[in-house]
C-alpha positions in Angstrom: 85.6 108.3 -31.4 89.4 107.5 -31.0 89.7 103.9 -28.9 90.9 104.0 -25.8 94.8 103.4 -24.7 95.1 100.0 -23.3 96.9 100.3 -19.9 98.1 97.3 -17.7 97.7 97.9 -13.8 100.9 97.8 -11.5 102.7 99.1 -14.4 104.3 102.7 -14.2 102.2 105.6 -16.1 104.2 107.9 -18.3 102.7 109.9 -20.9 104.3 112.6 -23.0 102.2 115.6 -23.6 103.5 118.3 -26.2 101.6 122.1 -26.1 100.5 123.5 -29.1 103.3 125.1 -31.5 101.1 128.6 -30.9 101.8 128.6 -27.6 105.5 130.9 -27.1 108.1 128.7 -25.5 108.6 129.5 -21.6 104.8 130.4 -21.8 104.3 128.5 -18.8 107.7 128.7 -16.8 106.5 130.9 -13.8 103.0 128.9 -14.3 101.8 126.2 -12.7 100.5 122.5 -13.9 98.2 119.6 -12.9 97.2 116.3 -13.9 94.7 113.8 -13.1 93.6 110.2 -13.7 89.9 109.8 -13.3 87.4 107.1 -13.9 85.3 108.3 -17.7 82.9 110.6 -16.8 83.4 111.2 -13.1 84.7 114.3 -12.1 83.5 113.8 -8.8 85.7 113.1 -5.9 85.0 109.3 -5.8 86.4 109.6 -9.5 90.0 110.9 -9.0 92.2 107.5 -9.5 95.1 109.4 -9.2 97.0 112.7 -8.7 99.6 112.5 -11.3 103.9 113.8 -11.4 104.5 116.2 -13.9 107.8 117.6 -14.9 109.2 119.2 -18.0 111.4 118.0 -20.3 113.2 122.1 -20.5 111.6 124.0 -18.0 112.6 127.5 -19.8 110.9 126.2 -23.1 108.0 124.4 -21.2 107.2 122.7 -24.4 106.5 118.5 -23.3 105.5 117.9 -20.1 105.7 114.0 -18.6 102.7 113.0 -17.0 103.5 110.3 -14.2 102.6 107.8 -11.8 105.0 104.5 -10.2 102.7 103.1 -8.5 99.4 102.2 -10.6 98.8 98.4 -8.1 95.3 100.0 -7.1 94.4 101.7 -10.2 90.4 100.1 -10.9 90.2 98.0 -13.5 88.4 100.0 -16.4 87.5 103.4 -18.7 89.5 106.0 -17.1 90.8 109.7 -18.8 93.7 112.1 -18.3 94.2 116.0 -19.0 96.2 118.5 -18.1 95.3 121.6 -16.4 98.3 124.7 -17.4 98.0 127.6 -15.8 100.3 130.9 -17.2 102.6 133.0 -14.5 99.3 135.4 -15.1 96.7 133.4 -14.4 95.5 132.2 -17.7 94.3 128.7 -17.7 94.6 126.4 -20.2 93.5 122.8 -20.3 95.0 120.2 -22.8 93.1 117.3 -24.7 91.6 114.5 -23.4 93.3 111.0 -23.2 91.2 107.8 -22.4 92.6 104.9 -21.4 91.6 101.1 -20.6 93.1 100.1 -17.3 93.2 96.4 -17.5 94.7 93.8 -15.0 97.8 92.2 -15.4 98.2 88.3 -15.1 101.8 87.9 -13.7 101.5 88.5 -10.0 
C-alpha cells in the first residue's frame, strides 16, 4: 500500500495528472472531465471535500491535466482521495488512479 501524500490545510491543491501513453493525443478534447476530493472511503454525499478545477496543459493533445483547488481553509483534517473521471467526445468513460492524501493542519495562523 503506497503512503498517503501529506497535505497541509489552507494551502492551494495542485496536482498534475498525466493519461496513459495508449491513450491518442486530443482523445479527450470534445470530452468532458471531473475531479473530486473525498474523505477515504466515502463516496457518499457527506464525503465530497471538494469539487476540484481542472484544466489542461494543451487542450488539442489533452495529455496532463491540473487538478485544483485555492481555497483548502475548510478541508477536514484527515485520510482523504482524489481521481479523475474522463469522459471521450463519444461517451466513453474513463477513470484515472487513485491518489490518497493526509490533510493535516497547519500551525501558522
Amino acid at each position: 500500500m503506497t503512503k498517503p501524500t501529506p497535505f497541509k490545510r489552507g494551502t492551494a491543491f495542485s496536482f498534475v495528472i498525466e493519461t496513459p501513453a495508449t491513450t491518442a493525443d486530443g482523445f479527450f478534447m470534445d470530452g468532458g472531465v471531473k475531479a473530486q476530493i473525498r474523505k477515504q472511503n466515502n463516496s457518499n454525499p457527506s464525503g465530497l471535500i471538494a469539487n476540484l478545477s481542472t484544466s489542461w496543459d494543451d487542450t488539442e493533445i489533452t495529455r496532463n491535466l491540473t487538478i485544483s483547488d485555492n481555497f483548502t481553509d475548510t478541508w477536514p483534517i484527515g485520510l482523504a482521495e482524489v481521481d479523475v473521471l474522463f469522459m471521450s467526445s463519444t461517451g466513453q468513460k474513463i477513470r484515472s488512479a487513485v491518489y490518497t492524501f493526509d490533510i493535516i493542519r497547519g500551525i501558522t495562523q
